[in-house]
Z-matrix of the N, CA and C atoms (Angstrom, degrees):
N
C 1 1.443
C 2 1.527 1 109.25
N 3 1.346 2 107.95 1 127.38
C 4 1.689 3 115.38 2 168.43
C 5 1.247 4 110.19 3 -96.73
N 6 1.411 5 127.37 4 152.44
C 7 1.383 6 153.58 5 164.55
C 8 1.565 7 122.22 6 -120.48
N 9 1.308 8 90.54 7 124.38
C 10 1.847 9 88.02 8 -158.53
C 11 1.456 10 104.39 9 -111.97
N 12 1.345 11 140.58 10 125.77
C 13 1.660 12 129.44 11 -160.21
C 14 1.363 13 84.45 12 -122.80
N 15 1.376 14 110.08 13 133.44
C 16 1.652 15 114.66 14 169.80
C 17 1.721 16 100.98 15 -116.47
N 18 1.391 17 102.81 16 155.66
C 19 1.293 18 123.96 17 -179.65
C 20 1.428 19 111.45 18 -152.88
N 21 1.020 20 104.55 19 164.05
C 22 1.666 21 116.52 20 175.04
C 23 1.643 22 114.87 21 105.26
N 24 1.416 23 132.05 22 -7.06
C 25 1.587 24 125.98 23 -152.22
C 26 1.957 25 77.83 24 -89.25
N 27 1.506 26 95.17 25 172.02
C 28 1.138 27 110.46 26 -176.96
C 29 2.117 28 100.07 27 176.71
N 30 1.438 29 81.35 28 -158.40
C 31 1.808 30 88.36 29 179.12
C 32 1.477 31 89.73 30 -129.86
N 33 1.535 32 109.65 31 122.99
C 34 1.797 33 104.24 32 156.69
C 35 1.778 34 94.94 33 -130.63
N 36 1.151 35 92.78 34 172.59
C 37 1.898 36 125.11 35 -177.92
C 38 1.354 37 91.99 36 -64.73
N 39 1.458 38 109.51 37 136.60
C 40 1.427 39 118.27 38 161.92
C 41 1.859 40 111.32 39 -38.37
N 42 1.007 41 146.84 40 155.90
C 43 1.153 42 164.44 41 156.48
C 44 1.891 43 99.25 42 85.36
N 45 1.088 44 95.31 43 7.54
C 46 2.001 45 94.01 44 166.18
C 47 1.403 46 115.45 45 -74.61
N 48 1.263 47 95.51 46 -176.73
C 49 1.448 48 105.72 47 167.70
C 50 1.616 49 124.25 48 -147.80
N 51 1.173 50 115.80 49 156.94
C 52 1.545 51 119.49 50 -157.88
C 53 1.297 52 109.37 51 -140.98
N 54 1.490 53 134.93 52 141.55
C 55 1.563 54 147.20 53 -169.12
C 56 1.738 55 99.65 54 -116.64
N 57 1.109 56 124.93 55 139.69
C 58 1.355 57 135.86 56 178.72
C 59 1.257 58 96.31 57 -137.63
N 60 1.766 59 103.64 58 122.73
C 61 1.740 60 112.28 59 178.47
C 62 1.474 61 96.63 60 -110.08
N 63 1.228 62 119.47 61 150.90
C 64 1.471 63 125.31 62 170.77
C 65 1.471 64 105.95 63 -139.82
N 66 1.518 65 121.59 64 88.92
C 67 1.584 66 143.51 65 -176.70
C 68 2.259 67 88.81 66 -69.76
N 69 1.657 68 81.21 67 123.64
C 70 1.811 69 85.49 68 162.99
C 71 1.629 70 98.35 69 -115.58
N 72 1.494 71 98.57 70 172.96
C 73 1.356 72 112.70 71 -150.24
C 74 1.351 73 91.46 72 -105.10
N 75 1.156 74 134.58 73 -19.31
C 76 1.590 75 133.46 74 163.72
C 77 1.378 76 97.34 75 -142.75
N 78 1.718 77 100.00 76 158.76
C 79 1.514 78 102.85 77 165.06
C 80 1.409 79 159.03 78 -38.63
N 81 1.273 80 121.18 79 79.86
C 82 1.633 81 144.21 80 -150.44
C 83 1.765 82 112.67 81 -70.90
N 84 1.861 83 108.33 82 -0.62
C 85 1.577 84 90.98 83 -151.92
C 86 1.773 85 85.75 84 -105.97
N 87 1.816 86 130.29 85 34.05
C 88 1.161 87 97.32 86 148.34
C 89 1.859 88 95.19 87 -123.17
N 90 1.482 89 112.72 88 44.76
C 91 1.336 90 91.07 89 158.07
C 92 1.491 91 122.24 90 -96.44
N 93 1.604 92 114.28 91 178.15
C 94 0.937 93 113.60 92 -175.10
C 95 1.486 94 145.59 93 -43.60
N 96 1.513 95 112.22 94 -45.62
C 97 1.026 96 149.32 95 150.71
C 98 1.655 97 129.39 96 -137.40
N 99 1.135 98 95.83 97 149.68
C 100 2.038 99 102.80 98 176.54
C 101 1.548 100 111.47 99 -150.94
N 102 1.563 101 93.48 100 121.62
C 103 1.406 102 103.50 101 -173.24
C 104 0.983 103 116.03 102 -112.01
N 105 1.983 104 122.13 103 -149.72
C 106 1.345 105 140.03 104 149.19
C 107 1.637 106 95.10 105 -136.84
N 108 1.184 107 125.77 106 161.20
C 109 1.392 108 138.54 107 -178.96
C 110 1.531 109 99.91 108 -157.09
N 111 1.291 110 106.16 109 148.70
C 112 2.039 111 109.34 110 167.43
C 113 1.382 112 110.62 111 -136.26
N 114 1.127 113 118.10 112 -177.93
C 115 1.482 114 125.42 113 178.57
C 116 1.076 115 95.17 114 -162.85
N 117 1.394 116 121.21 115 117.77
C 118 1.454 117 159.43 116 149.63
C 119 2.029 118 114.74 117 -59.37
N 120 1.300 119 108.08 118 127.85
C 121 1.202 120 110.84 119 -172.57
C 122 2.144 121 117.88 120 -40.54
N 123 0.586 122 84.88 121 97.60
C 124 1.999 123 74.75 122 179.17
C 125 1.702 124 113.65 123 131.33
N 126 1.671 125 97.45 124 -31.73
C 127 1.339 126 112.22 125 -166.13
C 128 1.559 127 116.84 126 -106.77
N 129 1.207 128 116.61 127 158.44
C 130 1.237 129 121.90 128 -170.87
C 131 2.107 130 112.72 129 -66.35
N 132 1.071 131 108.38 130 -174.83
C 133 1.574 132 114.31 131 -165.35
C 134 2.082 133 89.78 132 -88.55
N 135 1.251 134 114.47 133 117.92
C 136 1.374 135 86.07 134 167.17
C 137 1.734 136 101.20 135 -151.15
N 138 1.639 137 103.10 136 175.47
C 139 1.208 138 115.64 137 -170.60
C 140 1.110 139 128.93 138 -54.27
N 141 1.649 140 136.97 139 143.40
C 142 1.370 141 140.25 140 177.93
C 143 1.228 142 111.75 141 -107.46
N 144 1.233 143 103.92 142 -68.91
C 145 1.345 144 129.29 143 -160.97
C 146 1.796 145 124.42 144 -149.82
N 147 1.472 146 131.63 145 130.98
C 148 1.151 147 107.69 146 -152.13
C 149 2.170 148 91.10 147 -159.27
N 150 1.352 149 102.26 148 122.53
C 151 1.443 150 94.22 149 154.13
C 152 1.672 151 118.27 150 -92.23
N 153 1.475 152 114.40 151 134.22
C 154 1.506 153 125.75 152 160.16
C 155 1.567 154 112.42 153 -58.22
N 156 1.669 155 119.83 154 174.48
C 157 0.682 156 133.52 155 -164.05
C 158 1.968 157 109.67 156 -64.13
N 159 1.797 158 83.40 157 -33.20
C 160 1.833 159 118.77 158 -157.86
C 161 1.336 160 74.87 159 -92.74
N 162 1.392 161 155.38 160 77.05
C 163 1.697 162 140.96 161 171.84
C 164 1.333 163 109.25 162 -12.29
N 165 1.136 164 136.27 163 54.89
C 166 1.473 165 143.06 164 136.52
C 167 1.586 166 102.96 165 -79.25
N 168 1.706 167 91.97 166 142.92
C 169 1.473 168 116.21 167 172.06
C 170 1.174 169 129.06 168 -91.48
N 171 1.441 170 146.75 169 113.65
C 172 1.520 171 153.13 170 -179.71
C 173 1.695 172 92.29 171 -104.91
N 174 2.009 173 99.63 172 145.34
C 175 1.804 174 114.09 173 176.95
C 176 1.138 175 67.43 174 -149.25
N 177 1.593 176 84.29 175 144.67
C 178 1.840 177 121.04 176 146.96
C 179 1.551 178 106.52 177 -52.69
N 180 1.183 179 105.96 178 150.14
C 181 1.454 180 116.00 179 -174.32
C 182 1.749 181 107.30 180 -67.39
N 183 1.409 182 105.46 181 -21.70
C 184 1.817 183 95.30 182 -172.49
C 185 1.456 184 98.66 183 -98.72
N 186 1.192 185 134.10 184 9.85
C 187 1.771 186 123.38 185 179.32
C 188 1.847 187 106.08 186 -109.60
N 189 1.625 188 101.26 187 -22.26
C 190 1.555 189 122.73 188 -177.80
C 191 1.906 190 92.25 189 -26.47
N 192 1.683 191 118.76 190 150.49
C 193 0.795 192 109.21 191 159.15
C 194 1.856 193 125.67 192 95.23
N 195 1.751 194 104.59 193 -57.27
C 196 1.225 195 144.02 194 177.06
C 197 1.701 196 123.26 195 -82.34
N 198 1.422 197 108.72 196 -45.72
C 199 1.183 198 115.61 197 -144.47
C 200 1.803 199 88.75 198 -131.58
N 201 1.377 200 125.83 199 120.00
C 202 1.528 201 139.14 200 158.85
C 203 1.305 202 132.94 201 -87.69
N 204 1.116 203 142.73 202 98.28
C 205 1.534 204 112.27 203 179.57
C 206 1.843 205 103.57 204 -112.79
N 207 1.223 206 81.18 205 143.12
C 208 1.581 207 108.09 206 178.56
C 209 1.369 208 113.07 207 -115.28
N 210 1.778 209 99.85 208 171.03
C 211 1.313 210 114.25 209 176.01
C 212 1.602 211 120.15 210 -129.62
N 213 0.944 212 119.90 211 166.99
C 214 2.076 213 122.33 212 167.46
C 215 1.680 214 99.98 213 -148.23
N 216 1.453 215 114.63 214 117.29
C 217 0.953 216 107.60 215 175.78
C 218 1.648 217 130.21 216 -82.62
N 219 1.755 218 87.05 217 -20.89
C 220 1.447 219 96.58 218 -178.87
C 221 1.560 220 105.87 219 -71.88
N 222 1.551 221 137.60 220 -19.84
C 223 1.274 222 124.11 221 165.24
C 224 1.386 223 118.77 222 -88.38
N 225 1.302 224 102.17 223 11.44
C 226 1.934 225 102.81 224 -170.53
C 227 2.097 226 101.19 225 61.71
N 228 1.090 227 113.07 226 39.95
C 229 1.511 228 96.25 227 -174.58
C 230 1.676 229 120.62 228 -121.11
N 231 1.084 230 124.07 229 150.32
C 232 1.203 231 132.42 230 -176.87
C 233 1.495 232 107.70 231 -112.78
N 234 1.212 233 115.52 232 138.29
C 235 1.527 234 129.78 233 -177.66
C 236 1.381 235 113.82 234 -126.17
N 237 1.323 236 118.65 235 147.16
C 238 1.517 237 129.18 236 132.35
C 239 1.468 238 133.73 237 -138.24
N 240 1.170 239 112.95 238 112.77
C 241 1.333 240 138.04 239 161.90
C 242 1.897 241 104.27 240 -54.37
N 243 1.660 242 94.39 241 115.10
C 244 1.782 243 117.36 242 -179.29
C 245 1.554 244 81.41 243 -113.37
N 246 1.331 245 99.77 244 130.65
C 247 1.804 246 105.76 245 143.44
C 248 1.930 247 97.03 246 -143.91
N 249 1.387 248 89.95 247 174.04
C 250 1.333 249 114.37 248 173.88
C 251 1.837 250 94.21 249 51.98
N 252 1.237 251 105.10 250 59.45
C 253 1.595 252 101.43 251 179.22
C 254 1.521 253 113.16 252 -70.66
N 255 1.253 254 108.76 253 160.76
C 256 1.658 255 113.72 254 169.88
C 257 1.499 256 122.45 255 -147.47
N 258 1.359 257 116.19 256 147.24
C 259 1.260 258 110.77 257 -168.98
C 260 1.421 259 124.80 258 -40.78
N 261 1.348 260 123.56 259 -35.77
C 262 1.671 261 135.25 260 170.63
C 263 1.357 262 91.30 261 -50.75
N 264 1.306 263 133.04 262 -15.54
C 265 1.610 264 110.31 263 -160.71
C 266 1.632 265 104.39 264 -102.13
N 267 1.321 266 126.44 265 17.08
C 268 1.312 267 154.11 266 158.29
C 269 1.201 268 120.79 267 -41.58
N 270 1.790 269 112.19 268 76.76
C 271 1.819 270 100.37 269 173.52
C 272 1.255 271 99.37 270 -165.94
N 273 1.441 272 112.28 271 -164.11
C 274 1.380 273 118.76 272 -169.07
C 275 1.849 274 81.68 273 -109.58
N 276 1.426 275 92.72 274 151.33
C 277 1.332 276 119.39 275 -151.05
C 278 1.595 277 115.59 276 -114.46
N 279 1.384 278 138.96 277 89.72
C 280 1.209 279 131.08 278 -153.36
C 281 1.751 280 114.78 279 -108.26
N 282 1.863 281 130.94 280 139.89
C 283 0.899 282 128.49 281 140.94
C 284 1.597 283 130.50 282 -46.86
N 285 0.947 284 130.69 283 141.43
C 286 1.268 285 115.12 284 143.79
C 287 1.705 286 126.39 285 -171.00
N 288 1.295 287 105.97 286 149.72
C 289 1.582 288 115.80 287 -174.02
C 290 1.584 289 120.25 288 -130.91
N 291 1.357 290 103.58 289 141.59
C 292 0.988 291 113.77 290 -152.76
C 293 2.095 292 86.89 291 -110.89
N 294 1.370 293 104.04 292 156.56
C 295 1.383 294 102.13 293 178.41
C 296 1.795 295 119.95 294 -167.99
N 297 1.088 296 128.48 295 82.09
C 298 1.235 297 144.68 296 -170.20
C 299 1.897 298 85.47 297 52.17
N 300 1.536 299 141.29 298 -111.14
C 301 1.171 300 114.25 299 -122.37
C 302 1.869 301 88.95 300 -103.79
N 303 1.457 302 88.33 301 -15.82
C 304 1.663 303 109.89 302 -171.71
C 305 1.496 304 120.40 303 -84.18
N 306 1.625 305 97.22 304 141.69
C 307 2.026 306 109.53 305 -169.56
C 308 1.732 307 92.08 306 -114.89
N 309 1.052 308 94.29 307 127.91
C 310 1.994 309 89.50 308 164.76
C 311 0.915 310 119.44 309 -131.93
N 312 1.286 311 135.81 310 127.56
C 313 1.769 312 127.05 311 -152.73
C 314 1.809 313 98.85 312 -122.54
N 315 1.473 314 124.15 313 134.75
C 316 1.223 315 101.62 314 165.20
C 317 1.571 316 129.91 315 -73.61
N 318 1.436 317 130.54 316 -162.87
C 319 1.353 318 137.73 317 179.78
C 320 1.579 319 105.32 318 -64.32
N 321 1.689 320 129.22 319 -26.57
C 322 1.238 321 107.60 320 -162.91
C 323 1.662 322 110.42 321 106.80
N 324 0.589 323 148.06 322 172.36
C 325 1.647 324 162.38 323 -139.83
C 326 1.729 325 117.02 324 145.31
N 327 1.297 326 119.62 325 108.48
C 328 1.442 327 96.11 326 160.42
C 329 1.447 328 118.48 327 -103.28
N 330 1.079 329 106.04 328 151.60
C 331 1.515 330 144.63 329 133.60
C 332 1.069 331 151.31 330 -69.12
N 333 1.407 332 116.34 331 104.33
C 334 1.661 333 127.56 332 -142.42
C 335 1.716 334 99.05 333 -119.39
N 336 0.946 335 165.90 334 104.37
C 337 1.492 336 174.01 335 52.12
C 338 1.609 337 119.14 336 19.75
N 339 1.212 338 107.32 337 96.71
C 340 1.434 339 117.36 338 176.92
C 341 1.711 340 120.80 339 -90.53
N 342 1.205 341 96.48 340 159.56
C 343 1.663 342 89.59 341 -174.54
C 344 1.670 343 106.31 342 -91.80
């Protein structure tokens, strides 16, 4: 069983930027995949940011550019680096890892972006 602790959400000014840590509770870097995902009020849960199996990186087409996610294996941790935020970028903010049959999602974080 994994446990995924997220930190970092908050409220910054449109054109800020924001770090999201997601601490796992054991070593996460041979699962399948490890992302970030959000969900925006109205809208469905969807993709941000995501390592493959092969540590290649996949972004949603609107964070492309903006938005990094990284890793540290020696803390078991998952990151994403927000800059140039924007109000569309408004949601609750999710870990998650994927691992042969197992999904583990963290608590969520929001993210608040003002104009």
């Amino acid at each position: 069983q994994v446990h995924l602790v997220e930190s970092g959400g908050g409220w910054v000014q449109a054109g800020g930027s924001l770090t999201l840590s997601c601490a796992a509770s054991t070593n996460i870097f041979s699962s399948d995949t490890m992302g970030w995902y959000r969900q925006a009020p109205g809208k469905q849960r969807e993709l941000v940011a995501i390592f493959t199996s092969t540590g290649s990186t996949n972004y949603a087409d609107s964070v492309k550019g903006r938005f990094t996610i990284s890793r540290d294996n020696a803390k078991n941790a998952l990151y994403l680096q927000m800059n140039s935020l924007k109000p569309d970028d408004t949601a609750v903010y999710y870990c998650n890892v994927r691992y042969l049959l197992y999904t583990y999602w963290g608590q969520g974080t929001q993210v608040t972006v003002s104009s």
